[in-house]
N, C-alpha and C positions, 0 to 999 in steps of 0.2 A: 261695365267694362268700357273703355277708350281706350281710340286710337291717337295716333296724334301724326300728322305728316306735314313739311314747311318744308318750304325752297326761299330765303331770305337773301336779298339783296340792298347792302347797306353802302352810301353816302355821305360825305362830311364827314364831321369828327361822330366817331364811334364813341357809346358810351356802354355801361355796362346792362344788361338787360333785368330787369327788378319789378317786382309785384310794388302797385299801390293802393296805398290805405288811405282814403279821400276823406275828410273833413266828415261825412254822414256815416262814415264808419265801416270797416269788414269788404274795400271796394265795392259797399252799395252804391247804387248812380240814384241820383234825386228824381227821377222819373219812375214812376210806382206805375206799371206797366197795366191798362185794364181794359178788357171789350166785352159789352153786356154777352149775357149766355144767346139770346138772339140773332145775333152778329158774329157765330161764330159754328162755323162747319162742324157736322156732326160726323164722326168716326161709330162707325160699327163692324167689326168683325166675326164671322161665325166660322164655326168649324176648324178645317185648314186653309179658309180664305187668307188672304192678304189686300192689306187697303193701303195705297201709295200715292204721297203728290210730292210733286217734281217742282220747284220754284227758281224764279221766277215764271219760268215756262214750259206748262202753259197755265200754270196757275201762279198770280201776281200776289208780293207779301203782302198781309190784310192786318199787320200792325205796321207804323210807322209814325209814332212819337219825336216830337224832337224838344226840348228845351232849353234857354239859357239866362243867364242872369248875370250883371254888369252892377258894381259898383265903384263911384270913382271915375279917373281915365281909363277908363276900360269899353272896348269893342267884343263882344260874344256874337257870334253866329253859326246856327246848324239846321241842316234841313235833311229828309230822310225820302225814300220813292219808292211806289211799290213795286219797282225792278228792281231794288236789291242797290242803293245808292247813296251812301249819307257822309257827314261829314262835319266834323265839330270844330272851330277854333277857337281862340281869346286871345287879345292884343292889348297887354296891360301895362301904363306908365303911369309915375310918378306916385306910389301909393296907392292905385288902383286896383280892381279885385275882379275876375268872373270866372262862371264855368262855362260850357254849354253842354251837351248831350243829344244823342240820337240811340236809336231803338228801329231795326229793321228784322221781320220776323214773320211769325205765322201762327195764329191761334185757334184752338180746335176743341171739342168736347171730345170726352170719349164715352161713347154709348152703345158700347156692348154690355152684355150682362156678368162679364168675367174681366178679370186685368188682362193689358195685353202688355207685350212687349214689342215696344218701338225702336227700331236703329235710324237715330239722326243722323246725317251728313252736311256737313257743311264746308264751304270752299270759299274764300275772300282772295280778293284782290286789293292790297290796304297800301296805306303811309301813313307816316308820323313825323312829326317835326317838333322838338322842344330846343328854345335858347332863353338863357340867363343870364344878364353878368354875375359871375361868380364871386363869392367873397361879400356880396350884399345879403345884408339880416332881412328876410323876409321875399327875397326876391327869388322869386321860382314856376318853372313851368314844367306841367306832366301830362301823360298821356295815354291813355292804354285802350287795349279794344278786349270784349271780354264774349264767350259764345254762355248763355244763358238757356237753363231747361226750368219752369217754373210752373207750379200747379194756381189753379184759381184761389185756392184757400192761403194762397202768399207763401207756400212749403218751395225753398229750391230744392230739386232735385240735382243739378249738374249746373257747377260755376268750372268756367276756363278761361285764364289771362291767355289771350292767342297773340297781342302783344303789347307793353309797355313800356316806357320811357319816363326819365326824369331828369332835368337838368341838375340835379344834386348831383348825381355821375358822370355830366357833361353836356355838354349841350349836341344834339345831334338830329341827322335827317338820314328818315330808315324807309324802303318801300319792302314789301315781300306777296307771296302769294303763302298762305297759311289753309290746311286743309286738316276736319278733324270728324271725330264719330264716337258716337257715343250708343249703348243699348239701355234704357230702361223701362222701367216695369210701370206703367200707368193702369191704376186702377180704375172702374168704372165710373159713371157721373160724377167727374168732374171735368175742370176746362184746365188746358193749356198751353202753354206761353214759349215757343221756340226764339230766341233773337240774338241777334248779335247785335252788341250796346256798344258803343263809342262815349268818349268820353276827356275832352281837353279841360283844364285848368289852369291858369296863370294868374302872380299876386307879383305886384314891380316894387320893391322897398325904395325909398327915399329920389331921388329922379330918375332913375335904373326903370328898364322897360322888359319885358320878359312877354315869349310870343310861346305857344303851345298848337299844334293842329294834329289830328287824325279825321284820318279819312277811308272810305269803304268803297273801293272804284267802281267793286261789283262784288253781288253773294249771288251762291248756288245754295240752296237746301236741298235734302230726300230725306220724306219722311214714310218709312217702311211700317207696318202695324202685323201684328199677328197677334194669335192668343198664347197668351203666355201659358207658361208650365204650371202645372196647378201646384206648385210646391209654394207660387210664388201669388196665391189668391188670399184676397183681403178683403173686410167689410166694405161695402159702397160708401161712400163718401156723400153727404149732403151738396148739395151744385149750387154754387151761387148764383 
């Protein structure tokens, strides 16, 4: 079950709001999220316990990837913080190509002897900006920000577009405050992977330049854990 709550405040020209489907396919991002089993807090719940962390504070995000790649005239940059901070653009002319990416998050085992059931929260403070000249073959800029629940064995549990853009639609400049929640069932020994992924992309056809940026001003996390219903109990899983 999710929820989904947004308060969006848009600027510039408006364009239509639309899910994308990136070059590696299914809006995967090129960043293959991972933190050895040692490096990552261990959850245990008994009983009618509950085990909760609050992020960034007073506990700081313990994933925070970023990557990007540039080919041609093209400019990529993005960086990510463990308060809940990132931000991805590309600045691409004349035939030029890149992405960049970020990943700001929280990863954790869970090691109790029974599944539990977790309700994530999450809260951004974002923007995005995509422009193209329109009418050029190949020339295009997108952008989207997406909330991500993912086990260590690479299973997603929970994908959310919380916002995208594409200059296909129009070129435009969006800010909002986006807030969402999610309940599931995490089984035992395994790890994972709570983030919110960012994600620019821009490709300039023929001397046309096309600019692409998102950005994460600030995130909130709550992650809530109990033992889940036994209706909802499953084999242990092997732990990477």
């Amino acid at each position: 079950m999710s929820q989904r709550v947004g308060k969006r405040t848009w600027t510039g020209v408006i364009g239509v709001l639309s899910a994308l489907t990136w070059g590696c396919g299914d809006g995967e991002f090129q960043i293959k999220v991972a933190k050895p089993a040692a490096e990552r807090p261990d959850v245990r719940v008994a009983g009618i316990e509950l085990s909760s962390v609050s992020l960034p504070d007073p506990t700081p995000f313990n994933v925070t990837p970023f990557a990007s790649h540039e080919s041609g005239a093209c400019s990529a940059r993005c960086s990510a913080t463990d308060q809940g901070a990132g931000a991805a653009s590309v600045d691409a002319a004349g035939g030029g190509f890149g992405w960049a990416e970020f990943h700001v998050g929280y990863a954790f085992d869970q090691l109790s002897d029974h599944p539990v059931s977790a309700v994530i929260e999450v809260a951004v403070e974002c923007a995005q900006s995509v422009e193209a000249t329109a009418g050029e073959p190949n020339n295009i800029a997108k952008a989207t920000l997406q909330f991500l629940v993912r086990d260590s064995n690479g299973v997603t549990l929970h994908r959310e577009t919380l916002a995208a853009a594409s200059s296909e639609t129009g070129n435009r400049r969006w800010s909002a405050s986006e807030a969402s929640a999610v309940d599931v069932v995490l089984p035992p020994g395994v790890g994972y992977f709570v983030t919110v992924a960012g994600r620019a992309e821009a490709s300039a056809g023929g001397t046309r330049k096309s600019v692409a940026t998102v950005e994460v001003k600030s995130c909130r996390m709550k992650v809530v854990c109990r033992k889940a219903d036994e209706a909802a109990a499953a084999p242990p899983a092997a732990r990477p």
